[in-house]
N, CA, C, O and CB atoms as a CASP TS submission, in Angstrom:
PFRMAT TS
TARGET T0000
AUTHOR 0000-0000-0000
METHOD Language model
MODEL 1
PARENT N/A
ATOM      1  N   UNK     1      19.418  -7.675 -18.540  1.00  0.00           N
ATOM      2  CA  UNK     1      19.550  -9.029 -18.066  1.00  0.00           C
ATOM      3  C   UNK     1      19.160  -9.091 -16.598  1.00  0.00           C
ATOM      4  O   UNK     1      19.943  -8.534 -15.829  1.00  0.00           O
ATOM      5  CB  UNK     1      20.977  -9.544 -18.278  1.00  0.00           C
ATOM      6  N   UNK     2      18.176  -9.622 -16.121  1.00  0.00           N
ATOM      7  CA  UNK     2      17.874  -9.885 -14.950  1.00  0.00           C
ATOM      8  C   UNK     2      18.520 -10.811 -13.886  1.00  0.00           C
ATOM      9  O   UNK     2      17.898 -11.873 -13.877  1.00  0.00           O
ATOM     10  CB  UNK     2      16.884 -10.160 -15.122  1.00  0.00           C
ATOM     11  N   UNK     3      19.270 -10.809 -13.220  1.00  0.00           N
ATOM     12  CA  UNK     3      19.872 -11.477 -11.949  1.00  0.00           C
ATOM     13  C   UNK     3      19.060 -12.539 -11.714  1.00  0.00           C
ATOM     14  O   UNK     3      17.879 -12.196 -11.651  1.00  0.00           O
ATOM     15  CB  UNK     3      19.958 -10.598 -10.666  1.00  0.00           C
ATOM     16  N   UNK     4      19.337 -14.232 -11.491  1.00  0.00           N
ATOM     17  CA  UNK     4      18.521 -15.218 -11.062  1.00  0.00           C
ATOM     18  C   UNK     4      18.796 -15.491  -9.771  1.00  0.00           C
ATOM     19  O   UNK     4      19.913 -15.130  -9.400  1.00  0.00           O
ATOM     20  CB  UNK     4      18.583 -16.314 -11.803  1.00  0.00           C
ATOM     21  N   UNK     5      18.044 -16.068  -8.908  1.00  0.00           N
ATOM     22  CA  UNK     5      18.852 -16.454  -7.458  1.00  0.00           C
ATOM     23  C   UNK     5      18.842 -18.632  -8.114  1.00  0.00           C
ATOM     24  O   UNK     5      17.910 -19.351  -8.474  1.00  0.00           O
ATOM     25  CB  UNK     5      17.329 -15.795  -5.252  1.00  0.00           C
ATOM     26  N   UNK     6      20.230 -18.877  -7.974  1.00  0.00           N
ATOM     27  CA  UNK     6      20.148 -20.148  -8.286  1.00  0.00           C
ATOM     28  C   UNK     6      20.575 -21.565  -7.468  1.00  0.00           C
ATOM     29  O   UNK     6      21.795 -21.710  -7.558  1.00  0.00           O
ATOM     30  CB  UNK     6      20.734 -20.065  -9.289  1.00  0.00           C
ATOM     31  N   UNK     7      20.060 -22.448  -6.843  1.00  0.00           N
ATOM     32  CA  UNK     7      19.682 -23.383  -6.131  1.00  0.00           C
ATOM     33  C   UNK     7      21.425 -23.479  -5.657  1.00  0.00           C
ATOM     34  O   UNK     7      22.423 -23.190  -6.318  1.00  0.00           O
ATOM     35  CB  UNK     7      18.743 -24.690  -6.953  1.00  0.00           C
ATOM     36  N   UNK     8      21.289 -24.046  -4.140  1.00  0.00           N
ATOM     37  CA  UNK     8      22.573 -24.539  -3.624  1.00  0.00           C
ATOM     38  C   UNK     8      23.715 -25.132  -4.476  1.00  0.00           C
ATOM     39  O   UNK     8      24.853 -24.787  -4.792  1.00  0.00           O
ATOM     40  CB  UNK     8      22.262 -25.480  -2.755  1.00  0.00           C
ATOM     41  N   UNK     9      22.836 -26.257  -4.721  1.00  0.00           N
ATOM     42  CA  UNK     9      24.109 -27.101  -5.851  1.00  0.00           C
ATOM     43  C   UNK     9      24.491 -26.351  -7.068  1.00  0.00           C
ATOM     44  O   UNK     9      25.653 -26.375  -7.474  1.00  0.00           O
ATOM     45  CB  UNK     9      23.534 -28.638  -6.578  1.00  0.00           C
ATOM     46  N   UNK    10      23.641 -25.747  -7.610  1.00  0.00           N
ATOM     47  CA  UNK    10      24.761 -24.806  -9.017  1.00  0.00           C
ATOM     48  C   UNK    10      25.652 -23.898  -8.439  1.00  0.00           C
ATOM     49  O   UNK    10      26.534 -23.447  -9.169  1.00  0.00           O
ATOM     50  CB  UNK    10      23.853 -23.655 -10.233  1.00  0.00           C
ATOM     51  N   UNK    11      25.603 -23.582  -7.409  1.00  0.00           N
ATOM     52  CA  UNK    11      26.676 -22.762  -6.580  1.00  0.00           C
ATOM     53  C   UNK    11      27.771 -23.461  -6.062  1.00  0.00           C
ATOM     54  O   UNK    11      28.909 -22.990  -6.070  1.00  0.00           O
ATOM     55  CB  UNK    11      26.108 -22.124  -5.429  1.00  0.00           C
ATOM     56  N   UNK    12      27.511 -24.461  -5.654  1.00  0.00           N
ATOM     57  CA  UNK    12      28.722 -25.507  -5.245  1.00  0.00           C
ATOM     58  C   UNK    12      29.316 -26.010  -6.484  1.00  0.00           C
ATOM     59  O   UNK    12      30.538 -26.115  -6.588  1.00  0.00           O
ATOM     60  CB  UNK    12      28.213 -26.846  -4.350  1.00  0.00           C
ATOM     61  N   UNK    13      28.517 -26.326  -7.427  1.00  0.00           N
ATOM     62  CA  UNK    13      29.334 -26.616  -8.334  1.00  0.00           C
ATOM     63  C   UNK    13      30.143 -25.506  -8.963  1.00  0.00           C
ATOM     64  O   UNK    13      30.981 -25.985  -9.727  1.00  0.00           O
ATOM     65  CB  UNK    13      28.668 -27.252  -9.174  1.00  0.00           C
ATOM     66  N   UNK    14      30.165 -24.703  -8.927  1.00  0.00           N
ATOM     67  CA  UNK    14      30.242 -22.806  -9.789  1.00  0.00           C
ATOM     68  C   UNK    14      31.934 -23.117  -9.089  1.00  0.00           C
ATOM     69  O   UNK    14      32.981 -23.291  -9.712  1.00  0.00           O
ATOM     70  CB  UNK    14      28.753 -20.678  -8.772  1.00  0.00           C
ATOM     71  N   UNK    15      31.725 -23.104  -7.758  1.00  0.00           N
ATOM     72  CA  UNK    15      32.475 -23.220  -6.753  1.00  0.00           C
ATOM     73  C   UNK    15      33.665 -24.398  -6.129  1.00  0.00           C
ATOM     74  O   UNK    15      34.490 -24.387  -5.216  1.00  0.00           O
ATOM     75  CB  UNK    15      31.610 -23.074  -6.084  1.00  0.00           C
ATOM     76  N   UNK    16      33.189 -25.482  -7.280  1.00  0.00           N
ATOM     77  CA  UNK    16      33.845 -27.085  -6.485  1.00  0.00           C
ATOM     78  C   UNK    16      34.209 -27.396  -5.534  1.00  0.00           C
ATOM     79  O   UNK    16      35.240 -27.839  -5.029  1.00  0.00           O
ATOM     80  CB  UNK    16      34.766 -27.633  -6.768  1.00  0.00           C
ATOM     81  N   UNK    17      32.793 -27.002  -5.152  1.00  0.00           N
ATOM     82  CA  UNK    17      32.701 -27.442  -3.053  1.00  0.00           C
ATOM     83  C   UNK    17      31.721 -27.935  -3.163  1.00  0.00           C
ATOM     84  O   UNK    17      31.071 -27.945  -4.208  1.00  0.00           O
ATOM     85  CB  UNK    17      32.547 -26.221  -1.576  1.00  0.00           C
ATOM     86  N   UNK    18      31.221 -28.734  -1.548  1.00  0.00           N
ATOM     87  CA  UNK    18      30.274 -29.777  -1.547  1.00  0.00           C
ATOM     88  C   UNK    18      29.186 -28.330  -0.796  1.00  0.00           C
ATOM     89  O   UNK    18      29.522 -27.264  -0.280  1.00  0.00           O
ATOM     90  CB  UNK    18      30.782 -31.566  -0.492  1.00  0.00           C
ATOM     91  N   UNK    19      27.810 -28.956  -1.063  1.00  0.00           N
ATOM     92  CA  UNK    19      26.509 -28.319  -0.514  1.00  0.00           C
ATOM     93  C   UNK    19      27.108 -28.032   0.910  1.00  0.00           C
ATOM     94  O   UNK    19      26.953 -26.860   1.253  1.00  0.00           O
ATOM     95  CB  UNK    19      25.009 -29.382  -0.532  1.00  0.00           C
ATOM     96  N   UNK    20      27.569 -28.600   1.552  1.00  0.00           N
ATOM     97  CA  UNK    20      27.771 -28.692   3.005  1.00  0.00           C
ATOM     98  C   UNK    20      29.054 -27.031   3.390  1.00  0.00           C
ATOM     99  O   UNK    20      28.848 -25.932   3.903  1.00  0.00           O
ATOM    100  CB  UNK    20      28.619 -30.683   3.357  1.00  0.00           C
ATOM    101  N   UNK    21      29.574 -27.313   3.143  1.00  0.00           N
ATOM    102  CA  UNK    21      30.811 -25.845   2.153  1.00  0.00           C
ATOM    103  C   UNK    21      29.643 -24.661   2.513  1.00  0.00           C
ATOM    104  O   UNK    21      29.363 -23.864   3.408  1.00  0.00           O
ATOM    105  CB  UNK    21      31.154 -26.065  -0.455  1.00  0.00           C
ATOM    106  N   UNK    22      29.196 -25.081   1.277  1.00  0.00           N
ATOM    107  CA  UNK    22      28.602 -23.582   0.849  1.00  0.00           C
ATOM    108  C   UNK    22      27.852 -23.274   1.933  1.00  0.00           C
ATOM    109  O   UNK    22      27.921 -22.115   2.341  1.00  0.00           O
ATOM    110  CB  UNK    22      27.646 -23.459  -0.527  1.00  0.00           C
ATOM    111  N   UNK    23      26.712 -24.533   2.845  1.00  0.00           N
ATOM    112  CA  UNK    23      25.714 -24.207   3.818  1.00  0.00           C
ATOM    113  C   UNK    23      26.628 -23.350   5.312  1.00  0.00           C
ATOM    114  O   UNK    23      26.283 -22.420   6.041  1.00  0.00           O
ATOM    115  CB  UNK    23      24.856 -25.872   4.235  1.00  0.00           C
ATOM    116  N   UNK    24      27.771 -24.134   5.269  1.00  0.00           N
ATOM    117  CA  UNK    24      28.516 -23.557   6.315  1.00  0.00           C
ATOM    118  C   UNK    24      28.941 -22.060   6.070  1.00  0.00           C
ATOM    119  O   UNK    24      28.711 -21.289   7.002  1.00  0.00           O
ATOM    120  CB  UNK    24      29.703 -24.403   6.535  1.00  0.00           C
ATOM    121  N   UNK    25      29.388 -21.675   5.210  1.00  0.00           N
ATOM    122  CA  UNK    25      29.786 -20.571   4.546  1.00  0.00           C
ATOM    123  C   UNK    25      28.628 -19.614   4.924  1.00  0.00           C
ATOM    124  O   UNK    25      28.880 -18.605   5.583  1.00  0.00           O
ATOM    125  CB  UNK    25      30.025 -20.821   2.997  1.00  0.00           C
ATOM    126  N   UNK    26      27.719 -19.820   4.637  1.00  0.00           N
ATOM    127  CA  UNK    26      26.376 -19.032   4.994  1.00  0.00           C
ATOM    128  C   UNK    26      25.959 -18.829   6.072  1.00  0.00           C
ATOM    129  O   UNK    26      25.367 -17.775   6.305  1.00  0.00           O
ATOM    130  CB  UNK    26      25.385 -19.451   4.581  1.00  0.00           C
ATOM    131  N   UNK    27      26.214 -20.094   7.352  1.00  0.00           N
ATOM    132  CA  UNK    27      26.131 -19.970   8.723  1.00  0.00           C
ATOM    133  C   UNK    27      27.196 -19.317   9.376  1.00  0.00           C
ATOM    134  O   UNK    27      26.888 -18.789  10.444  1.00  0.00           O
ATOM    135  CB  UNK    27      25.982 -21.135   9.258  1.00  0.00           C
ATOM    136  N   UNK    28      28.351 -19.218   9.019  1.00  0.00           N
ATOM    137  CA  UNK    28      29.381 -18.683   9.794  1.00  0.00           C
ATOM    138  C   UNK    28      29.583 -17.107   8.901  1.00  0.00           C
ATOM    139  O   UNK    28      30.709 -16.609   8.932  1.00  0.00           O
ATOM    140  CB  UNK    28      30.846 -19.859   9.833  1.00  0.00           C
ATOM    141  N   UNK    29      28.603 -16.463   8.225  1.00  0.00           N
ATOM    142  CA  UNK    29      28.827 -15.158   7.908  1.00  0.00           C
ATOM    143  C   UNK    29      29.838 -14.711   6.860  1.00  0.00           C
ATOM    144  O   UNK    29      30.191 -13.548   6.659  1.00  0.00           O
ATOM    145  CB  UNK    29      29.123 -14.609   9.005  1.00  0.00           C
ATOM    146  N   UNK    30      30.262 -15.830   6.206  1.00  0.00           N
ATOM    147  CA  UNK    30      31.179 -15.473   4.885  1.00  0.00           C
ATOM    148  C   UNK    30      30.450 -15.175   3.489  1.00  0.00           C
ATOM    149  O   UNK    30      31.150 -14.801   2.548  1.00  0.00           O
ATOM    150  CB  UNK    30      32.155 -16.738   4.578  1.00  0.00           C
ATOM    151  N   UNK    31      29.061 -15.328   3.322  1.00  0.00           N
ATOM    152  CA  UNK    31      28.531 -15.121   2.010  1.00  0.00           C
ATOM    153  C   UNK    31      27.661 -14.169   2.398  1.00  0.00           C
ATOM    154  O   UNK    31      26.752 -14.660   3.068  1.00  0.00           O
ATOM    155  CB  UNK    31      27.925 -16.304   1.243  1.00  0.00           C
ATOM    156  N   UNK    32      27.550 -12.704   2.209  1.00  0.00           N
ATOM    157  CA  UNK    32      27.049 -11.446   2.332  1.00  0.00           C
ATOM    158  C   UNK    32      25.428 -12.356   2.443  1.00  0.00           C
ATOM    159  O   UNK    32      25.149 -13.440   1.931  1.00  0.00           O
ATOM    160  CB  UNK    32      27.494 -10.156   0.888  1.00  0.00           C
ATOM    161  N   UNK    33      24.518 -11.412   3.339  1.00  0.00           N
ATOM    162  CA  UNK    33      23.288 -11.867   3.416  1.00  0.00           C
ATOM    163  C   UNK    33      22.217 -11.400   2.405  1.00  0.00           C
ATOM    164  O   UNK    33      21.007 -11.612   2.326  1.00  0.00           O
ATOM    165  CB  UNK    33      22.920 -11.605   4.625  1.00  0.00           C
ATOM    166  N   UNK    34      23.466 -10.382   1.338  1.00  0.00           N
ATOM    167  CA  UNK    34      22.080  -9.955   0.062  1.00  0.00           C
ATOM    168  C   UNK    34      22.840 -10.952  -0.970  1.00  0.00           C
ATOM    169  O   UNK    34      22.761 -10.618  -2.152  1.00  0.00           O
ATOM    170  CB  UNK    34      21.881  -7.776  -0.721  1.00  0.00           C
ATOM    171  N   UNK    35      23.354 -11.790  -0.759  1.00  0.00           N
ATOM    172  CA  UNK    35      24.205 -12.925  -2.034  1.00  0.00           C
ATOM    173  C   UNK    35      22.463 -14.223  -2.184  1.00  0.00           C
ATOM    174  O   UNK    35      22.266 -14.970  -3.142  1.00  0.00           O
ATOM    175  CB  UNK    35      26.495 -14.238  -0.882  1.00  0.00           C
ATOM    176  N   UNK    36      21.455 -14.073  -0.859  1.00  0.00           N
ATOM    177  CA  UNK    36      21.319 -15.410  -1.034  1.00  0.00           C
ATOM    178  C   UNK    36      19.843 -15.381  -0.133  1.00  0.00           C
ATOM    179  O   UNK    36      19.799 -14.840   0.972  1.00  0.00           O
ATOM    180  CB  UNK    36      22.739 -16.407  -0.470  1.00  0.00           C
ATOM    181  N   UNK    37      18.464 -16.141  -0.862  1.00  0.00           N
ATOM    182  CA  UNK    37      17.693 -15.675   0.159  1.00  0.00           C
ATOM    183  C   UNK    37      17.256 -16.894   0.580  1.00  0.00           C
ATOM    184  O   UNK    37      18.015 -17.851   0.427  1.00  0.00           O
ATOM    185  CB  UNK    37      16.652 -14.681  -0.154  1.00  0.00           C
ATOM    186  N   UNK    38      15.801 -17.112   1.259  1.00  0.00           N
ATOM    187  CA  UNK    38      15.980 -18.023   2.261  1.00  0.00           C
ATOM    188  C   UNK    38      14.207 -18.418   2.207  1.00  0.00           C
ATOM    189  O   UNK    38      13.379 -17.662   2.716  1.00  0.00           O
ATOM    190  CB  UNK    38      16.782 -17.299   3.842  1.00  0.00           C
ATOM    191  N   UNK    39      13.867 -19.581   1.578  1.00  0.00           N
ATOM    192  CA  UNK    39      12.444 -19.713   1.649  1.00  0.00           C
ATOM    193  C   UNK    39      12.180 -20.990   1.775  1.00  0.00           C
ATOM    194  O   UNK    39      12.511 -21.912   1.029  1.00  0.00           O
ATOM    195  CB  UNK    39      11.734 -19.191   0.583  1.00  0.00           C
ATOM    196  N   UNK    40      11.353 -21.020   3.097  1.00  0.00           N
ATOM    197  CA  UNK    40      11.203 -21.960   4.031  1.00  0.00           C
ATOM    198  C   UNK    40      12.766 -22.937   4.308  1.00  0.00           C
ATOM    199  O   UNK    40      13.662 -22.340   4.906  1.00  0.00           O
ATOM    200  CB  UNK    40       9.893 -22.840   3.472  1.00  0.00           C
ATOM    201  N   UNK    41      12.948 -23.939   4.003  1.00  0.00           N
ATOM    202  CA  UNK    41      14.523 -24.525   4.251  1.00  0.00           C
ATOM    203  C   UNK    41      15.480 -24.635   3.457  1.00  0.00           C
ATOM    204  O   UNK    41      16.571 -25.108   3.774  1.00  0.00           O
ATOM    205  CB  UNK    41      14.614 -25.665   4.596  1.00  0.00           C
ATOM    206  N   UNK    42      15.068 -24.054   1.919  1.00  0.00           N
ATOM    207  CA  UNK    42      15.562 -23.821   0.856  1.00  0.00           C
ATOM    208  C   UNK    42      16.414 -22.829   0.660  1.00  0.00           C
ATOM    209  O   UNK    42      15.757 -21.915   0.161  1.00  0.00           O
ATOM    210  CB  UNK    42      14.794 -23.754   0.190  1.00  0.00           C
ATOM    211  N   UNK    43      17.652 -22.472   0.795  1.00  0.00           N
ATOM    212  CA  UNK    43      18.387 -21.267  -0.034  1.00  0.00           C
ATOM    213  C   UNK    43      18.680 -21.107  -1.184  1.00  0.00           C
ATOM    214  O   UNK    43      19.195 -22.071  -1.751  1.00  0.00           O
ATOM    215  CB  UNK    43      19.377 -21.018   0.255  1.00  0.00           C
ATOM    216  N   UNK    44      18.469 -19.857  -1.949  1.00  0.00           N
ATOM    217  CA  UNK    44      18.922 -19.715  -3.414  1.00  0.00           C
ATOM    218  C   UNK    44      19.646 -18.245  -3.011  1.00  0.00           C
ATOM    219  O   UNK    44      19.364 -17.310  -2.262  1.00  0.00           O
ATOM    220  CB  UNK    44      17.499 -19.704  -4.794  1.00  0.00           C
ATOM    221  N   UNK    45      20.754 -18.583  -3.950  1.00  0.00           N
ATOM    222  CA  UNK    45      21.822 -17.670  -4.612  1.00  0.00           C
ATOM    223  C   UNK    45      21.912 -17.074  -5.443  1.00  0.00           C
ATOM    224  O   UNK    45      21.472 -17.424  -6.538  1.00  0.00           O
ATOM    225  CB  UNK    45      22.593 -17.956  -4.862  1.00  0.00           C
ATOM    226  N   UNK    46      22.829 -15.362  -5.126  1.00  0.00           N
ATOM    227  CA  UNK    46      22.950 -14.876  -6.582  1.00  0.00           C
ATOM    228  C   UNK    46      24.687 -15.339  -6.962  1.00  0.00           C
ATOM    229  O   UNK    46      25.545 -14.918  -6.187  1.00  0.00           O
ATOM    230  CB  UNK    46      22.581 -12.902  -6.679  1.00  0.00           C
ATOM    231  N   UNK    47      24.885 -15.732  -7.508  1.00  0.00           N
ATOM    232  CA  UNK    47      26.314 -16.520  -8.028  1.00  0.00           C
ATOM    233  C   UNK    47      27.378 -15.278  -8.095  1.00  0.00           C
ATOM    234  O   UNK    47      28.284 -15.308  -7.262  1.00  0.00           O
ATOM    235  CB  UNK    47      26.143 -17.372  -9.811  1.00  0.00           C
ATOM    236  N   UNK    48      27.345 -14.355  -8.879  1.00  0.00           N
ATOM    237  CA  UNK    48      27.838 -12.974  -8.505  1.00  0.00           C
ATOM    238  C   UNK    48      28.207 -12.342  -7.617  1.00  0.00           C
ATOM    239  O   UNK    48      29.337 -11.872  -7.491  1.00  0.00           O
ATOM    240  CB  UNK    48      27.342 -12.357  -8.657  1.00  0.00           C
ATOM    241  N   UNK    49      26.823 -12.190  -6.485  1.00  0.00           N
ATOM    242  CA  UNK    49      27.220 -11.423  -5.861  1.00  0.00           C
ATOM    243  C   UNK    49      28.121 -12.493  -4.015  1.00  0.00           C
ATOM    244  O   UNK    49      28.895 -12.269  -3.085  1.00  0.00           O
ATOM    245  CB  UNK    49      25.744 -10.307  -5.854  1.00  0.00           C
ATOM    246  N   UNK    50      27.418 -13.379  -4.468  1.00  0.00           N
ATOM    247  CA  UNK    50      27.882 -14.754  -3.577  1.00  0.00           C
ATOM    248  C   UNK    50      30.099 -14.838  -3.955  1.00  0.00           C
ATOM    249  O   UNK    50      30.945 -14.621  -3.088  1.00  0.00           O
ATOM    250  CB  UNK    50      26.600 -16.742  -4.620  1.00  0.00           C
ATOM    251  N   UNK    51      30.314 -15.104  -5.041  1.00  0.00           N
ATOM    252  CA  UNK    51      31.568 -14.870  -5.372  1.00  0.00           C
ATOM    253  C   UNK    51      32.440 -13.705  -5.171  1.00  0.00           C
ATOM    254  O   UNK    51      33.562 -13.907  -4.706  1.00  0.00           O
ATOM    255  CB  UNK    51      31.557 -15.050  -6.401  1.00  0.00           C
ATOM    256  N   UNK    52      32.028 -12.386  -5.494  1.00  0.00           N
ATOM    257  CA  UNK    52      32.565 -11.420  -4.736  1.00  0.00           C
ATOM    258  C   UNK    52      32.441 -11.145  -2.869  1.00  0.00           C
ATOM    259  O   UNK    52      33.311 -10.614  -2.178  1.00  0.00           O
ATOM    260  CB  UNK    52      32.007 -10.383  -5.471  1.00  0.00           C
ATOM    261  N   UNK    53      31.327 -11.596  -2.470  1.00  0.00           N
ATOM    262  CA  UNK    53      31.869 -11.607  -1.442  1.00  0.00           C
ATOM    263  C   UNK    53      32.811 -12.006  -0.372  1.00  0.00           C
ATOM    264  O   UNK    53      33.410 -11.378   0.501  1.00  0.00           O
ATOM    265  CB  UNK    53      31.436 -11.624  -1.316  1.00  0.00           C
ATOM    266  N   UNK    54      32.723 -13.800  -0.874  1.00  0.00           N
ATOM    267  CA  UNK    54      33.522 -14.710  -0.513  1.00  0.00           C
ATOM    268  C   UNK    54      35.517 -13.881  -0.862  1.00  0.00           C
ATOM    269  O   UNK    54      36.343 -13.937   0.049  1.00  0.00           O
ATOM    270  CB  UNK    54      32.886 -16.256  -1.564  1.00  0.00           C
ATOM    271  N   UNK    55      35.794 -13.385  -1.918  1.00  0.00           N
ATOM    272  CA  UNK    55      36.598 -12.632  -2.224  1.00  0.00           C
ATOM    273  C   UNK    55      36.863 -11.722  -1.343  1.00  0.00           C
ATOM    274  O   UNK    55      37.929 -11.669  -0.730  1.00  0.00           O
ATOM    275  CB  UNK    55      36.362 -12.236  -3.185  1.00  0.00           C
ATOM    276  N   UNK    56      35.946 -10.954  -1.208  1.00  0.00           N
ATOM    277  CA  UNK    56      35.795  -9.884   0.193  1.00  0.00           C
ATOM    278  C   UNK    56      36.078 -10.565   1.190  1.00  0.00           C
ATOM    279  O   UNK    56      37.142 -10.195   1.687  1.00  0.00           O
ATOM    280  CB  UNK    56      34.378  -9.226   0.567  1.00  0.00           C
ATOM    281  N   UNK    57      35.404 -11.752   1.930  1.00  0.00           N
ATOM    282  CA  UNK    57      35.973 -12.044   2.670  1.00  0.00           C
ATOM    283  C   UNK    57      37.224 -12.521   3.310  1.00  0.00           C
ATOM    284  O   UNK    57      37.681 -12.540   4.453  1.00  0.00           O
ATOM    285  CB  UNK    57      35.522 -12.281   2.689  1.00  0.00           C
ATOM    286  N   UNK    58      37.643 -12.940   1.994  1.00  0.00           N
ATOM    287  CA  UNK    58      39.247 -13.897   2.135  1.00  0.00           C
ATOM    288  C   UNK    58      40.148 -12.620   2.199  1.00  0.00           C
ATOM    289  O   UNK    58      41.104 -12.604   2.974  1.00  0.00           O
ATOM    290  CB  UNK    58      39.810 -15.146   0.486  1.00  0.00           C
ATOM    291  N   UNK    59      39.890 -11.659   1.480  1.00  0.00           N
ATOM    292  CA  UNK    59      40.636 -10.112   1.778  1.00  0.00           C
ATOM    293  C   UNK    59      41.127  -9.618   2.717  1.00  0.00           C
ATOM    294  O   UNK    59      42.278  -9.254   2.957  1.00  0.00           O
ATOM    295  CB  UNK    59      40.033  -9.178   1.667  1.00  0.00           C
ATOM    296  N   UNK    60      39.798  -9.599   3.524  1.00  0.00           N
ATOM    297  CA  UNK    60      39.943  -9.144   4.745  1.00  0.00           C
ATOM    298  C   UNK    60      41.182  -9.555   5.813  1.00  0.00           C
ATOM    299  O   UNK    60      41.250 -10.760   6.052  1.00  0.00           O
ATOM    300  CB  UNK    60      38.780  -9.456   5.224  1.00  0.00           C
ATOM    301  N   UNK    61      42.079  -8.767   6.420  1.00  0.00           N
ATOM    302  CA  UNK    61      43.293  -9.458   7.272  1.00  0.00           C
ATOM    303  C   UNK    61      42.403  -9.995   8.850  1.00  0.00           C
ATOM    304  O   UNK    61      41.576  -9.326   9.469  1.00  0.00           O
ATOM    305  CB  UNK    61      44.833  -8.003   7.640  1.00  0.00           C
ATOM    306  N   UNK    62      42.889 -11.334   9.175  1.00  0.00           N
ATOM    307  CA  UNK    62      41.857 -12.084  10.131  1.00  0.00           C
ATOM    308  C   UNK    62      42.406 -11.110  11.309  1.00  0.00           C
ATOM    309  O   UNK    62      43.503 -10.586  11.503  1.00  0.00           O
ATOM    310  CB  UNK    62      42.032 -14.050  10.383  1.00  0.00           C
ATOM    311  N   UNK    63      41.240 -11.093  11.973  1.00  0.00           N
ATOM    312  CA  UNK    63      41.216  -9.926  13.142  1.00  0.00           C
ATOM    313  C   UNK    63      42.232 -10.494  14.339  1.00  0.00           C
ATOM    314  O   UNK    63      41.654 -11.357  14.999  1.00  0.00           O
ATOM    315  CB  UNK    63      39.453  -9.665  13.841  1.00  0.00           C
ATOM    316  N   UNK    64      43.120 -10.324  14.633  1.00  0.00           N
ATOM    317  CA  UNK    64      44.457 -11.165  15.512  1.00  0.00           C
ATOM    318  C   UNK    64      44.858  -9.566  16.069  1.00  0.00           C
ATOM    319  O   UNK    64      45.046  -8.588  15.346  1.00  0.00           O
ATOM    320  CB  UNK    64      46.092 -12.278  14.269  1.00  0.00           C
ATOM    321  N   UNK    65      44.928  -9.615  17.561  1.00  0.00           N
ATOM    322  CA  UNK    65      45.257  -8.741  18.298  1.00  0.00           C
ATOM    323  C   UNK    65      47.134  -8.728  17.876  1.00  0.00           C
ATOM    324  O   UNK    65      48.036  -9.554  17.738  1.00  0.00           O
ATOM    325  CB  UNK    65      44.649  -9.139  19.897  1.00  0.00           C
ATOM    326  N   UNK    66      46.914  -6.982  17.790  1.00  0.00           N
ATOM    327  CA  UNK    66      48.386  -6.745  17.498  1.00  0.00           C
ATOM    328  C   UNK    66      48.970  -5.830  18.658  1.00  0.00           C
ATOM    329  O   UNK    66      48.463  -4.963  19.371  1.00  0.00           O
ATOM    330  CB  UNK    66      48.590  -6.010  16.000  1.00  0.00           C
ATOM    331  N   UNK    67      50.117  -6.322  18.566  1.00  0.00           N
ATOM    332  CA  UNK    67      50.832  -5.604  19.948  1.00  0.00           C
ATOM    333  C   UNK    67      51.799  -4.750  19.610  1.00  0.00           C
ATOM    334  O   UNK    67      52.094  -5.013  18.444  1.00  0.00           O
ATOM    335  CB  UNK    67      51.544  -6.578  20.963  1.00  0.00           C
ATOM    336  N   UNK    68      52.658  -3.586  20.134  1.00  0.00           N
ATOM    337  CA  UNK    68      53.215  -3.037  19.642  1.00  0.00           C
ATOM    338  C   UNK    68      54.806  -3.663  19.830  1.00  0.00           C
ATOM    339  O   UNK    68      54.816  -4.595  20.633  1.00  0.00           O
ATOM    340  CB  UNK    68      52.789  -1.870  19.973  1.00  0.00           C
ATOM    341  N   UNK    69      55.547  -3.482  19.509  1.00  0.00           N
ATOM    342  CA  UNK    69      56.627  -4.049  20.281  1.00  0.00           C
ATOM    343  C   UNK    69      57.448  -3.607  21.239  1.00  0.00           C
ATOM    344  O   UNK    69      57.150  -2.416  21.334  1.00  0.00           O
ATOM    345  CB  UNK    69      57.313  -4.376  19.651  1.00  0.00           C
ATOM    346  N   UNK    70      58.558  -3.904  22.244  1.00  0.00           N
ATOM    347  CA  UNK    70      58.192  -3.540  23.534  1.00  0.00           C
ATOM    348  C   UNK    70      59.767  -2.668  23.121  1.00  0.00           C
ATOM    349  O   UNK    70      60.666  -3.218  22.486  1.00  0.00           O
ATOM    350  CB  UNK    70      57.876  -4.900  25.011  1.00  0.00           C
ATOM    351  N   UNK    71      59.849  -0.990  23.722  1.00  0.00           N
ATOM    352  CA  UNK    71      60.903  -0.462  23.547  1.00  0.00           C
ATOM    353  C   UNK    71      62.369  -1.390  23.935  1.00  0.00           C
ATOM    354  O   UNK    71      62.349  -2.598  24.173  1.00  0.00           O
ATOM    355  CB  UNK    71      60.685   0.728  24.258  1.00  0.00           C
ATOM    356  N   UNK    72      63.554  -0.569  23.935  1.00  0.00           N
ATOM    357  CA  UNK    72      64.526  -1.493  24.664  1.00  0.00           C
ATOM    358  C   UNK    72      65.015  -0.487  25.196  1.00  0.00           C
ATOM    359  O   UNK    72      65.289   0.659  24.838  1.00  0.00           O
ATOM    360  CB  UNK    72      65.527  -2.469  23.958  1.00  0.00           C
ATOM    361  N   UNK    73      65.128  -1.423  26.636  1.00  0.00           N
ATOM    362  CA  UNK    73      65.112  -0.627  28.339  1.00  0.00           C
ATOM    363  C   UNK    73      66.702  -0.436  27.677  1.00  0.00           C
ATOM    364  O   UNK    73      66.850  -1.180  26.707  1.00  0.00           O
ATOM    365  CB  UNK    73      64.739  -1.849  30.404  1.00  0.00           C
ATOM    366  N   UNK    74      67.757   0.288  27.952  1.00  0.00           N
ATOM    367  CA  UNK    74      69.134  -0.105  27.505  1.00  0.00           C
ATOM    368  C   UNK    74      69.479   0.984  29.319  1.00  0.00           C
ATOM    369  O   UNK    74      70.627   1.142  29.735  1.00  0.00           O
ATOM    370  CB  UNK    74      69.861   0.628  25.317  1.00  0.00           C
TER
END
């Protein structure tokens, strides 16, 4: 079975988010850059690998500086 790359909107819909969603998603680095390619102003998707990443991403713990906590002077 060969992998298709398939147009914005079947992905938003896959997804029940608007085109705008998904375009942002892609600009701010949440949909892996082998999920989806890019010809002339057009993006197409692989639905697969676009969904696991997004997964991957939500996984990930958001990068928030951690501190240790502070002994007690007694």
């Amino acid at each position: 079975m060969t992998t298709q790359f398939r147009p914005i909107e079947d992905l938003a819909k896959k997804l029940s988010v608007s085109t705008s969603t998904v375009r942002a998603w892609t600009r701010q680095g949440h949909i892996p850059d082998n999920a989806y390619i890019k010809i002339g102003q057009t993006y197409r998707y692989l639905v697969d690998e676009t969904i696991a990443g997004l997964i991957k991403h939500n996984a990930e713990p958001d990068e928030v500086a951690v501190t240790e906590p502070a002994e007690d002077q007694q």
